[in-house]
C-alpha positions in Angstrom: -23.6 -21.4 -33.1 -20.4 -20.3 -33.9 -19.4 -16.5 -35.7 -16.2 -16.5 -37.2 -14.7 -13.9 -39.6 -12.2 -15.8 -42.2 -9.5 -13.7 -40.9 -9.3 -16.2 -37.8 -8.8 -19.9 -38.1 -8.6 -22.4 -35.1 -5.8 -24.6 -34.2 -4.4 -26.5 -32.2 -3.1 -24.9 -29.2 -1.2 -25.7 -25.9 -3.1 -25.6 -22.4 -0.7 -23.0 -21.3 0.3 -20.4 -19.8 -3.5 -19.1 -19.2 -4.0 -15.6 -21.1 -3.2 -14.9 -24.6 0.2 -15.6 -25.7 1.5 -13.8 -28.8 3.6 -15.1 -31.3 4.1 -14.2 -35.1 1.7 -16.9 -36.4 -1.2 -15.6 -34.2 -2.0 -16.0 -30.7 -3.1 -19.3 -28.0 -5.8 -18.7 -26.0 -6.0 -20.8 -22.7 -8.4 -20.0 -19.7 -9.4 -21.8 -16.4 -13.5 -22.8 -17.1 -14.3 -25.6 -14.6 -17.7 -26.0 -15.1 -17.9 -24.8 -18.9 -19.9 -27.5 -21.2 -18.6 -24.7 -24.2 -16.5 -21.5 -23.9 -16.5 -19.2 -27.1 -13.4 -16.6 -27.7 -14.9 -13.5 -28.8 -13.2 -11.1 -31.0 -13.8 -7.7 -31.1 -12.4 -4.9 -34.0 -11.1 -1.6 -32.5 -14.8 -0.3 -32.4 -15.8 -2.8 -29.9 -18.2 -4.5 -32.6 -17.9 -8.5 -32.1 -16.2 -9.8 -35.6 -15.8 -13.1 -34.6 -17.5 -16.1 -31.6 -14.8 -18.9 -32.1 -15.4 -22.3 -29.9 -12.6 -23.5 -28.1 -12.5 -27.8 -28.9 -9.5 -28.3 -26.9 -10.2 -29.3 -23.2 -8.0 -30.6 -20.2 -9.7 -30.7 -16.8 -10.4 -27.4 -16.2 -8.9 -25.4 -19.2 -10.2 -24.8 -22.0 -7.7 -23.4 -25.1 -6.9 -23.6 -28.8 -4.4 -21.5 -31.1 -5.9 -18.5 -33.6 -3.9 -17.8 -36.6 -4.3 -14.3 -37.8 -4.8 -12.5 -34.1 -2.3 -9.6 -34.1 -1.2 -7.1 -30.9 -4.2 -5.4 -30.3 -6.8 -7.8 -30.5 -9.8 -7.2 -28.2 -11.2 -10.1 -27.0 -13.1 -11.7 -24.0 -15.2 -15.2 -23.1 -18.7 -16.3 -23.5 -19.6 -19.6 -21.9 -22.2 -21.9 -21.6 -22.5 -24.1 -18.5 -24.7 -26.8 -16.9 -23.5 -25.0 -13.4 -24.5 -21.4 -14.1 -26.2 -19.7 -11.3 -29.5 -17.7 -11.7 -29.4 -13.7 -12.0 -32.4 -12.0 -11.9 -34.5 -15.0 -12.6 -33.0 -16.2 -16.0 -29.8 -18.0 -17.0 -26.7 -16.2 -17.2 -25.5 -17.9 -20.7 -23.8 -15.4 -22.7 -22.4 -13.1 -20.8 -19.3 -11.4 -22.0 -16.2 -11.8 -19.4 -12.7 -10.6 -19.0 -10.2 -12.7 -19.5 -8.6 -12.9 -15.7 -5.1 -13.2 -17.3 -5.4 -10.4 -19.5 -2.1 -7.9 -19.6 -4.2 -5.3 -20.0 -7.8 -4.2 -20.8 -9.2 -1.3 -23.3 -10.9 1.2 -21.2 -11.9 1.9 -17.7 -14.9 0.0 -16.0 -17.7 2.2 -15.1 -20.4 0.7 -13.7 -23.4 1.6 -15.3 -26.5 -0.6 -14.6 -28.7 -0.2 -18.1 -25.5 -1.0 -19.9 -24.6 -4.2 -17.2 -28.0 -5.7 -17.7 -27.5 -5.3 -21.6 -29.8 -5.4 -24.6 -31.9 -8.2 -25.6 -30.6 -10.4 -28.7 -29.3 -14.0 -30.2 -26.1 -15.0 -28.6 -24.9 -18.3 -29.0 -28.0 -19.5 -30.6 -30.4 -18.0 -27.7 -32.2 -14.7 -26.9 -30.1 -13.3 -23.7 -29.4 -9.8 -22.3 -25.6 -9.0 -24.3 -23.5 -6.9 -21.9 -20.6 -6.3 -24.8 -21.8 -2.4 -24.8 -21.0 -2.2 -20.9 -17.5 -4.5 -20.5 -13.7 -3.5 -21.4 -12.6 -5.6 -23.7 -9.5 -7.9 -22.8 -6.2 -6.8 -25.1 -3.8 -9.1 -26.5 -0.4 -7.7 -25.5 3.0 -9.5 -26.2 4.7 -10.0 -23.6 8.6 -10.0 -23.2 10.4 -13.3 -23.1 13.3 -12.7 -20.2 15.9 -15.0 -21.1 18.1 -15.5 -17.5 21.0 -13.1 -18.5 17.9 -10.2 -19.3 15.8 -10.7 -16.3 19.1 -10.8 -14.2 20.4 -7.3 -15.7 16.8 -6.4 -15.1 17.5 -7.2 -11.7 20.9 -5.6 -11.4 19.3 -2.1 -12.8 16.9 -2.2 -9.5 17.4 0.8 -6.8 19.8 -0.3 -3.9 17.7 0.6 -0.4 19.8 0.5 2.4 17.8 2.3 4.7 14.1 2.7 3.4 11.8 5.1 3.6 8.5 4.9 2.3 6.0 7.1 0.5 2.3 6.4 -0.3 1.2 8.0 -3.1 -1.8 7.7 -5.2 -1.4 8.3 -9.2 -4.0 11.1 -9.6 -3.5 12.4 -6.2 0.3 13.3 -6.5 -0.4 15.4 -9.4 -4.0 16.4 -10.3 -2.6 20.1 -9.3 0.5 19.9 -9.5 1.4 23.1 -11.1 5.0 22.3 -13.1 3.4 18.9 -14.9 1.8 19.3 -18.2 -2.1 19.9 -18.1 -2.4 16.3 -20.3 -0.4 14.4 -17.6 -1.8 15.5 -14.6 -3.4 12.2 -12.3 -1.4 9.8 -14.7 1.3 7.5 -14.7 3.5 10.1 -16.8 2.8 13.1 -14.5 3.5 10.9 -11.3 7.2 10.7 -13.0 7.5 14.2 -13.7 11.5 15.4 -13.1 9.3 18.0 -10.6 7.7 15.3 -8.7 10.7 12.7 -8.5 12.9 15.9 -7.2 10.5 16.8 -5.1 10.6 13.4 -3.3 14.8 13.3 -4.0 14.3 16.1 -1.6 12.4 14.7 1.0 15.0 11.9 1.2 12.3 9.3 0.1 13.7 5.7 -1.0 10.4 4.1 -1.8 7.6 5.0 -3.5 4.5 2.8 -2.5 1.8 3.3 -4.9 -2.3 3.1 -4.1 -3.6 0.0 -6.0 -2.7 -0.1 -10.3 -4.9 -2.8 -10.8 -7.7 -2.8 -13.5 -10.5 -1.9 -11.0 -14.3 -0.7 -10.6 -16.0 2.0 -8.4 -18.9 -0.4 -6.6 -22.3 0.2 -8.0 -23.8 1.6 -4.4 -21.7 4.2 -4.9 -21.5 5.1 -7.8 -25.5 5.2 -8.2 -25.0 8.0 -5.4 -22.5 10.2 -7.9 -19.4 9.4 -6.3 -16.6 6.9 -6.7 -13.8 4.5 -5.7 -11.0 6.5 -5.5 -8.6 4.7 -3.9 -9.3 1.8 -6.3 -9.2 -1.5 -3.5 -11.6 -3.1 -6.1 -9.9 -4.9 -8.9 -11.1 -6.7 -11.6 -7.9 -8.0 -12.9 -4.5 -8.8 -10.9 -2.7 -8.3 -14.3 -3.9 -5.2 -16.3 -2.7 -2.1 -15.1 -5.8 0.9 -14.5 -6.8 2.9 -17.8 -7.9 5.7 -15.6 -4.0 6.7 -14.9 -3.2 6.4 -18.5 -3.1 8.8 -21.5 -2.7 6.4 -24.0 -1.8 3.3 -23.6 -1.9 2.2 -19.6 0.7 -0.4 -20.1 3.7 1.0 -21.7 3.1 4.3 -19.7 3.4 2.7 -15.8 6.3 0.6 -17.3 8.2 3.9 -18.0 7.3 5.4 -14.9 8.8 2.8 -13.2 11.9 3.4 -15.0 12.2 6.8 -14.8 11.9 6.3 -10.5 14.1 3.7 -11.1 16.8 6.4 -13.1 16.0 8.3 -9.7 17.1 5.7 -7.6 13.6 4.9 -5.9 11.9 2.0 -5.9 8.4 1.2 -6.3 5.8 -0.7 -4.1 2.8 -1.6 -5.1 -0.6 -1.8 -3.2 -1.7 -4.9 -4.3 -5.8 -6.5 -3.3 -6.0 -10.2 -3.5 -8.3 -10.3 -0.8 -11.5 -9.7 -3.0 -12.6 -8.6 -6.7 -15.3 -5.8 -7.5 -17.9 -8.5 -8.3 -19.1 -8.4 -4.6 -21.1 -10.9 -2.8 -23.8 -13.1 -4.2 -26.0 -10.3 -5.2 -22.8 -8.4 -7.1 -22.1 -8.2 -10.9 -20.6 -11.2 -12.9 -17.5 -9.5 -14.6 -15.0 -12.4 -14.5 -14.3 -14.9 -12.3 -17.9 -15.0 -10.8 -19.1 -16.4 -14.7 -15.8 -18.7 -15.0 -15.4 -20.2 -11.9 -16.7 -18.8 -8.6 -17.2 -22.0 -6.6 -13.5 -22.2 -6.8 -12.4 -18.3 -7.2 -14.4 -17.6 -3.8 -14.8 -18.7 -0.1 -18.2 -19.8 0.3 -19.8 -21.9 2.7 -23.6 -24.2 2.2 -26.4 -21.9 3.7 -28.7 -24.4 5.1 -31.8 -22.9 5.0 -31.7 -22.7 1.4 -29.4 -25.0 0.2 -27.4 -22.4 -1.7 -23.5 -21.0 -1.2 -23.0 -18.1 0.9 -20.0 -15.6 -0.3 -17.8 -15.4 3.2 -17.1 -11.6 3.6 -13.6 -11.2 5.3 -13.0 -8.4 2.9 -15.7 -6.4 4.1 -16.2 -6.0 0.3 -18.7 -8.9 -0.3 -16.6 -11.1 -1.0 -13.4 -13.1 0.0 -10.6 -14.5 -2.9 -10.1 -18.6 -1.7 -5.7 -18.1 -2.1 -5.7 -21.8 -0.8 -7.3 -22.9 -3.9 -5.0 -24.6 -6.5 -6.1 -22.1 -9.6 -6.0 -18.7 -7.3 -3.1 -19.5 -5.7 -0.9 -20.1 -8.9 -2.9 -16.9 -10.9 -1.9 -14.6 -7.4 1.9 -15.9 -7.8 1.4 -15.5 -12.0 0.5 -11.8 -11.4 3.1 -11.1 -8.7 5.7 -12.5 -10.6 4.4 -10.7 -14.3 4.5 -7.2 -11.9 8.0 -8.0 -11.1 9.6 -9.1 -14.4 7.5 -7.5 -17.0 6.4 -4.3 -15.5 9.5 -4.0 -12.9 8.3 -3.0 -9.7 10.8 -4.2 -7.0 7.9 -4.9 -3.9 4.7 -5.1 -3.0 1.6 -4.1 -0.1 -0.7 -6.6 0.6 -4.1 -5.5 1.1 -5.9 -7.3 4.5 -3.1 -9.8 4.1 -4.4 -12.3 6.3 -6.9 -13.4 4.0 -3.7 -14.6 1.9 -3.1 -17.1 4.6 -6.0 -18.7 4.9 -6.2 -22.1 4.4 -9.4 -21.6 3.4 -10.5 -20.3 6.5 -8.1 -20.5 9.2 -5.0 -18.0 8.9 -2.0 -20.2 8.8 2.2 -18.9 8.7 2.9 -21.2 6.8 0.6 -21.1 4.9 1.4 -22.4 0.9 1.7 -19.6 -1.0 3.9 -18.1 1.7 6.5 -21.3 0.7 5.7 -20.8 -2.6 6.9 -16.7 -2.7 9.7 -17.6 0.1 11.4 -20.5 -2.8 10.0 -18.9 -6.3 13.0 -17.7 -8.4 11.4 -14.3 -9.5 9.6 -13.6 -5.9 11.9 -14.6 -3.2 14.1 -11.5 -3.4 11.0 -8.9 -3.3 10.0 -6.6 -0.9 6.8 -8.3 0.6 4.8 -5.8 3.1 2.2 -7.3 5.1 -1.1 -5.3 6.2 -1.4 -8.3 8.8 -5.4 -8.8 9.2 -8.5 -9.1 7.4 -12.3 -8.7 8.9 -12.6 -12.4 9.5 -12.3 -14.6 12.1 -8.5 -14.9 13.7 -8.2 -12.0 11.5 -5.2 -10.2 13.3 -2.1 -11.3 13.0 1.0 -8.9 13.4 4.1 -10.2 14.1 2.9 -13.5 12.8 3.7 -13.6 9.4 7.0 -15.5 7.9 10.1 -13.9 9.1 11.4 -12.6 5.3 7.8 -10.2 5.4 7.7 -7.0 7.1 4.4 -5.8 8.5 2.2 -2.9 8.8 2.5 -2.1 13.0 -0.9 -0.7 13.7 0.6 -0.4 17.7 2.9 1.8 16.7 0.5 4.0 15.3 -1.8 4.3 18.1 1.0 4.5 21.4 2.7 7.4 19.4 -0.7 9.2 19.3 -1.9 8.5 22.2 1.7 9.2 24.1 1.7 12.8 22.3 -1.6 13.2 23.0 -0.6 12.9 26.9 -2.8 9.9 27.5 -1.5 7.4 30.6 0.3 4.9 30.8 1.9 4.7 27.7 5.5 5.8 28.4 6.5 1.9 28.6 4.8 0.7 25.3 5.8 4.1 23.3 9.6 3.2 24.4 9.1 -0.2 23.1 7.6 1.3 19.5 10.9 3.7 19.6 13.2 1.1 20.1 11.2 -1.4 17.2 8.6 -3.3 18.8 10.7 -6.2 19.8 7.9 -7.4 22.0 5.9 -8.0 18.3 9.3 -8.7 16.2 11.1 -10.9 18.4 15.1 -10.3 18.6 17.6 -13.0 16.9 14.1 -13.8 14.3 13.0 -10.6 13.0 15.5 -7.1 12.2 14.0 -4.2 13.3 12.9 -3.3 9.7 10.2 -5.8 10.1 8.3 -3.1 11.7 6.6 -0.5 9.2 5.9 1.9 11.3 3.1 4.6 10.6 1.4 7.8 11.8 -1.0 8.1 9.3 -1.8 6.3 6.5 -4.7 6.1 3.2 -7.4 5.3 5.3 -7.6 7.2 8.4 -6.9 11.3 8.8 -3.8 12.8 7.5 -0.8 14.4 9.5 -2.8 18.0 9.5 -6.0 16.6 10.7 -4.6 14.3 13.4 -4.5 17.9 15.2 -7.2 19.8 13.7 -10.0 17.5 14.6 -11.3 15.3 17.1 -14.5 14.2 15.3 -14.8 12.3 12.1 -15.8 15.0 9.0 -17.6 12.2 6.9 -20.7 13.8 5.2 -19.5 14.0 1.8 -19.5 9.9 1.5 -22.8 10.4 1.5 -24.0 7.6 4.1 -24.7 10.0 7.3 -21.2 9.9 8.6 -21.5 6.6 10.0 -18.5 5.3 8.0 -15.2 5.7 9.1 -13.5 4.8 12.3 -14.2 6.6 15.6 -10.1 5.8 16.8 -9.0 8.7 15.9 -6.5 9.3 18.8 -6.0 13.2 17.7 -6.2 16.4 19.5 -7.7 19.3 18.0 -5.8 21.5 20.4 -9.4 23.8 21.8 -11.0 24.4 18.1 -12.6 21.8 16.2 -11.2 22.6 12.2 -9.3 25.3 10.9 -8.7 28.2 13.2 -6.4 31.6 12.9 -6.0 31.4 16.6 -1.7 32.0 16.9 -1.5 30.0 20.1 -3.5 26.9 18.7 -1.5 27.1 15.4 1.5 26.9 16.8 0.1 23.9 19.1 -0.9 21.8 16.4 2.2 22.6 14.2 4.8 21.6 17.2 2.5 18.7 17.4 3.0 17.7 13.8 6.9 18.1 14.1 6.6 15.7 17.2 4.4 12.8 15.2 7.1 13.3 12.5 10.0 13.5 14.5 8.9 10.3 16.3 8.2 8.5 13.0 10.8 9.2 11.2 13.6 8.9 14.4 12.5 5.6 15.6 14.0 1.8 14.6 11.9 0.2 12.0 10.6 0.9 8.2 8.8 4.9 8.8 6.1 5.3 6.5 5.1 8.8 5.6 1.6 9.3 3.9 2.0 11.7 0.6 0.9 14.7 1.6 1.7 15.0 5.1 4.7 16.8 4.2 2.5 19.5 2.5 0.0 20.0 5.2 -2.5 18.3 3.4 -6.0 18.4 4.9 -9.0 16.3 4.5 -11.3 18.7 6.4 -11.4 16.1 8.9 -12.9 13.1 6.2 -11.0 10.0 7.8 -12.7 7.5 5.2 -12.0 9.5 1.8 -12.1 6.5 -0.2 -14.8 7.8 -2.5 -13.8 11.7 -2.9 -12.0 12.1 -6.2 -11.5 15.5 -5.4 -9.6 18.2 -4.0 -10.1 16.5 -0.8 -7.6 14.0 -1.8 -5.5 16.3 -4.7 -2.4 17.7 -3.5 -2.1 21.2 -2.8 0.9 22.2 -4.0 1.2 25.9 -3.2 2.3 26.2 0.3 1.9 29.2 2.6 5.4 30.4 4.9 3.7 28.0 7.9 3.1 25.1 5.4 6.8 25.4 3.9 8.4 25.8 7.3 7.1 22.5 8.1 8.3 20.4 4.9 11.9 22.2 5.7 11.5 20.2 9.1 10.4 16.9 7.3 13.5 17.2 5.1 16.0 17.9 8.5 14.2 15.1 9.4 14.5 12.4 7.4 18.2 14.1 6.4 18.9 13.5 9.5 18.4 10.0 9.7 19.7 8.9 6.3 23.2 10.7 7.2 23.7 9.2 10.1 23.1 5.4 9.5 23.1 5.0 14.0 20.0 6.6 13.9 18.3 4.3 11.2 19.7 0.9 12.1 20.7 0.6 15.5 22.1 -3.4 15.9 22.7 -4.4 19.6 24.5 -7.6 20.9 21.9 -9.0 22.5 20.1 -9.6 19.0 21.4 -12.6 17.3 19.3 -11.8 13.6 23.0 -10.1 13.1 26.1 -10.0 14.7 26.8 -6.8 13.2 27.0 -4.3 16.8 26.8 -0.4 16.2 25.3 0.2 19.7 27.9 -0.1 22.9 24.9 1.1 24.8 21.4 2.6 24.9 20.3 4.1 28.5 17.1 5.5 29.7 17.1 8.6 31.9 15.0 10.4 33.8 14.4 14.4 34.4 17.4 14.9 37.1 19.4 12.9 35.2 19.3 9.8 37.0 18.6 6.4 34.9 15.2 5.5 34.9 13.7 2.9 37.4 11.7 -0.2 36.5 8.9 1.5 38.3 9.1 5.0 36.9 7.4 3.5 33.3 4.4 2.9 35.2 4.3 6.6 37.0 1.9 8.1 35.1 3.0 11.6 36.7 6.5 11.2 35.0 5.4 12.2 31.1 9.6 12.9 29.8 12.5 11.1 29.8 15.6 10.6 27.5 17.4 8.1 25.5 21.0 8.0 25.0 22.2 6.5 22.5 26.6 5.4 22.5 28.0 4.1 19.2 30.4 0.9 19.0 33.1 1.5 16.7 34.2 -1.9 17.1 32.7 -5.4 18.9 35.0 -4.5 22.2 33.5 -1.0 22.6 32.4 -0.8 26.6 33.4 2.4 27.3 32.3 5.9 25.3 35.4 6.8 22.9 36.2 10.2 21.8 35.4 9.2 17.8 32.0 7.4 18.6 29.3 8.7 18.0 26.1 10.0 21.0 23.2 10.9 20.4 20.3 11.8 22.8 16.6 11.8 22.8 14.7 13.9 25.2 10.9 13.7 24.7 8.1 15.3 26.8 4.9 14.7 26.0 3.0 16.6 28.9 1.7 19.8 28.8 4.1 21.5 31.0 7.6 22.8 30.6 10.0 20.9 32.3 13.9 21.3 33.7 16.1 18.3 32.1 19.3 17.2 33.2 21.5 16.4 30.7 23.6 13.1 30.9 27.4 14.9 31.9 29.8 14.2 28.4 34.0 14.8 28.4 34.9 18.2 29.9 36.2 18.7 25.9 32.4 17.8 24.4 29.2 19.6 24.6 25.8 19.1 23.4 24.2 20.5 20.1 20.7 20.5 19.3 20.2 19.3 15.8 16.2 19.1 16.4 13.4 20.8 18.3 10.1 20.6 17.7 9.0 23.9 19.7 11.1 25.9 16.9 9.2 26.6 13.7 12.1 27.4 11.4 14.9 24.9 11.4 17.6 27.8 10.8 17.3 28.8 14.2 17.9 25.3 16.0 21.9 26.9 15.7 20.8 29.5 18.5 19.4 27.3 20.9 21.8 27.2 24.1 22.8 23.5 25.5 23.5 23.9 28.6 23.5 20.9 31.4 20.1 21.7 33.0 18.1 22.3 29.8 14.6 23.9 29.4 12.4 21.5 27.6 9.0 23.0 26.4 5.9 21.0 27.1 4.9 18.1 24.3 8.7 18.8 22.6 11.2 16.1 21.1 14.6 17.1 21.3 17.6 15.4 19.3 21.4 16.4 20.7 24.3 14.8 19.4 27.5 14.6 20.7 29.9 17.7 20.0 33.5 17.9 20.3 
């Protein structure tokens, strides 16, 4: 049975692309249905009332399509099918069932699970009695797309940010500005408050390069949740690699994050985006059918024959129910589709991907060279992009750092924990937090990897923020609502003697000198630093290292800063100033590396407290906890010996919790020292007054940066 409103008329279409593809005649609709015996296009006025059931006649293999005169921009749509393959939900057969079209640009409302509405209301569809979920699904949007001729896609290109020396900024939409008291009331949490002339400065300021955005996929908060009052927040649950998230949107979601891309774009800073293509929101066997589950799930997911009853089994590598099958012919092409429609269509210049190693998977062994990584490495669009790896997924063989082609850089978890746990004064750690300084060549091997490979961390969405690194020592988890047994017990913090917020001078000033040395550490060592958005602003999360479901002021920035709180984003601006000015500190390139044979470095030595160098067998003294780093620049490829014009820079770090006396390396009897950073000094206006003299007092758990004076 077919419902079709004279306004529409089938023709004959073309098999691709997949999606609907606009032109002035009406619109081709083409969709991937393996295991369809019918698939009905179902139109939809601006009401959501279903106008039109049109059957698609045209068939090859697997797709299904046909041409609609009379389909304008605007047109909501989605898919019914009928198949000899469907599964059984709930005891009856799933025929009927609206579902979004997984190449649709953008969708026509947020998805809110809601399980009356998903179950539906009983009536004829198709010429049978089924449960019609119409009332409960966003409707798939015809959108016309741009066609980039070479010369426009190339000035496209040529308008992108140049990053030279990156740093990067996660950010979530409605987080940035949900209180952000200079945006407009109507823009707050949306794609045009997150460009906002206060927000961009505010980042301008902070020295930030790159803006790396939570997930901006089409997504839904899972119903377990959600039946408890709360929500996805973070968003890792897409139901669409294409449509860019309602939620963030006042009008129209599309147009709006294309112009916020331009406007950071304007700014000079270029955008990242968080992107999942390890698993959708319709979960494991047991989860809702939204999209690919009703189209073609034996091929969208990995699954593997449970014996005992004969059935598939979702593999769960996601931890989310299910796991997306990237080796498969359809997924792999629709991942590059997306990637390359973000890129050229939407502009973002790179991109975060989720548990990554469920990408290489071939199905279910990680591989490096894995398809799809040839296929991004050659493909026109992609092979110039900023590809970020989180390198593992939950599955087996899942962890993978350092192992991923040599054009990706990668998420360095190690870093992460040796710079806590070295600040925290744990032993034996001096070694491997050297190693993390100097970027992690034992994980990015020299003359194959540059140093920027290694994205290096202190905090990131999904753990504790900056503030609560020294606040607590115990995971704060009760508001998730599941007894505080989510979350992560590797914490590696130091609440400093009080667990939480305390007025306590001594311990504030403890935990704020720690912050500056986390920072300090971050920001001053080789690699990609990547600050979380709101460490800058003291942000707390009352010790909640899972916040994933808190779409509160738990996650909102707090904007209006106390003297303590504003003293310490003054000291991440010296920071990061301090490393984009002088390019030494950012890039250092040694000879011994062959990925370049650029050489700014005539040498790098390692000292100890008396001044002598340090030993092969002092790394492993756990009773040694300081040391320095000093740092010669090579003005030219013959540089062995220090010149009056090069640069030197010196590191002293102490990480235990006693002062100590530090012998300066000796300079010319015309140069001195200067302390440009110290982490025991609140305000960074009084660094000036600090007196360098060759046996220097260096407070316990302090970083120190001295350049060379003349």
């Amino acid at each position: 049975m077919t419902m079709q409103s004279t306004a529409f008329q089938l023709r004959k279409g073309n098999v691709s692309p997949f999606g609907a593809s606009l032109d002035k005649q009406g619109c081709n609709f083409s969709i991937y249905c393996p295991d369809a015996s019918k698939v009905y296009l179902c139109l939809f006025d601006s009401n959501e009332v279903e106008i039109a059931q049109i059957q698609l006649q045209q068939r090859l293999q697997s797709k299904w399509f046909g041409f609609v005169s009379g389909v304008q921009a605007g047109q909501l749509y989605g898919y019914r099918i009928e198949s000899k393959a469907h599964r059984k939900v709930n005891d009856e057969m799933d025929v009927g069932r609206l579902l979004i079209d997984p190449y649709a640009k953008q969708i026509n409302r947020p998805l809110h699970w809601q399980r009356d509405a998903y179950n539906g209301e009983q009536r004829e569809i198709l010429g049978q009695s089924v449960f019609d979920n119409a009332g409960f699904m966003p409707k798939s949007v015809v959108t016309p797309c741009s066609d980039l001729p070479e010369t426009v896609y190339c000035k496209l290109h040529s308008e992108r940010p140049s990053v030279s020396h990156r740093v990067i900024y996660e950010a979530h939409i409605k987080g940035l500005t949900k209180l952000h008291p200079e945006v407009p009331e109507e823009q707050r949490g949306t794609y045009l408050g997150a460009c906002h002339p206060a927000v961009i400065k505010h980042l301008k300021d902070l020295g930030i390069t790159s803006v790396q955005f939570l997930p901006l996929f089409a997504f839904m908060p899972e119903p377990y949740i959600t039946e408890k009052g709360l929500t996805n927040y973070w968003g890792y649950n897409p139901i669409n690699f294409f449509s860019p998230e309602p939620r963030y949107a006042n009008k129209d979601a599309l147009s709006e994050c294309k112009l916020m891309i331009q406007e950071y774009h304007k700014a000079g800073i270029e955008v990242i985006l968080d992107v999942v293509f390890n698993h959708t929101a319709e979960s494991g066997e047991p989860g809702p059918i939204l999209s690919f589950k009703g189209l073609c799930h034996q091929h969208a997911y990995l699954q593997v024959i449970n014996d005992e009853v004969n059935t598939p089994t979702y593999m769960n590598y996601s931890g989310c129910g299910n796991t997306i099958n990237a080796a498969n012919t359809f997924m792999m092409n629709m991942i590059i589709d997306a990637l390359r429609y973000w890129v050229s269509e939407i502009g973002v210049d790179g991109f975060r991907f989720d548990l990554a190693a469920s990408l290489g998977r071939e199905p279910f062994d990680f591989h490096a060279n894995a398809a799809i990584f040839k296929i991004l490495r050659q493909d026109p669009v992609l092979k110039g992009v900023t590809m970020i790896a989180e390198p593992w997924d939950i599955g087996p063989g899942g962890y993978q750092l350092g192992q991923f082609p040599d054009y990706w850089l990668e998420v360095n978890d190690k870093f992460r924990d040796s710079v806590r746990g070295f600040w925290r004064s744990d032993t034996g750690l001096k070694a491997d937090f050297a190693t993390r300084l100097m970027g992690s060549r034992d994980v990015f091997r020299k003359g194959i990897r540059p140093m920027q490979t290694s994205v290096n961390n202190i905090t990131y969405h999904d753990g504790y923020t900056l503030q609560d690194i020294v606040m607590y020592e115990q995971k704060h988890n009760l508001a998730n609502l599941e007894d505080n047994h989510d979350g992560h017990n590797h914490n590696l913090s130091c609440n400093f003697g009080v667990e939480g917020p305390t007025e306590a001078p001594e311990i504030q000033h403890q935990r704020e000198q720690q912050k500056r040395n986390l920072f300090a550490t971050l920001i001053l060592s080789q690699g990609t630093p990547h600050i979380l958005g709101g460490d800058e602003l003291s942000r707390s999360q009352q010790g909640n290292n899972n916040a994933y479901c808190q779409d509160n002021e738990l996650n909102w920035f707090d904007w209006s800063l106390d003297e303590r709180q504003k003293e310490f984003l003054a000291f991440t601006q010296h920071v990061v100033s301090l490393r984009r000015d002088n390019p030494l500190l950012a890039r250092m390139m040694f000879d011994d590396d062959q990925f370049s044979n650029e050489v700014n470095v005539a040498s790098a030595e390692w000292y100890r407290v008396d001044g002598s160098h340090k030993r092969d067998q002092d790394w492993t003294n756990d009773n040694h906890h300081c040391f320095a780093l000093h740092i010669i620049e090579a003005l030219n490829e013959s540089d062995n010996e220090p010149t009056k014009e090069a640069q030197q820079w010196l590191y002293c770090i102490n990480s235990s919790p006693e002062d100590v006396e530090f012998n300066l390396p000796l300079l010319l009897s015309s140069e001195h020292w200067e302390c440009v950073l110290n982490t025991h000094i609140n305000n960074i206006s009084d660094y000036q007054s600090i007196p360098v003299s060759p046996l220097f007092s260096m407070p316990a758990r302090c970083f120190c940066l001295f350049r060379k004076n003349v």
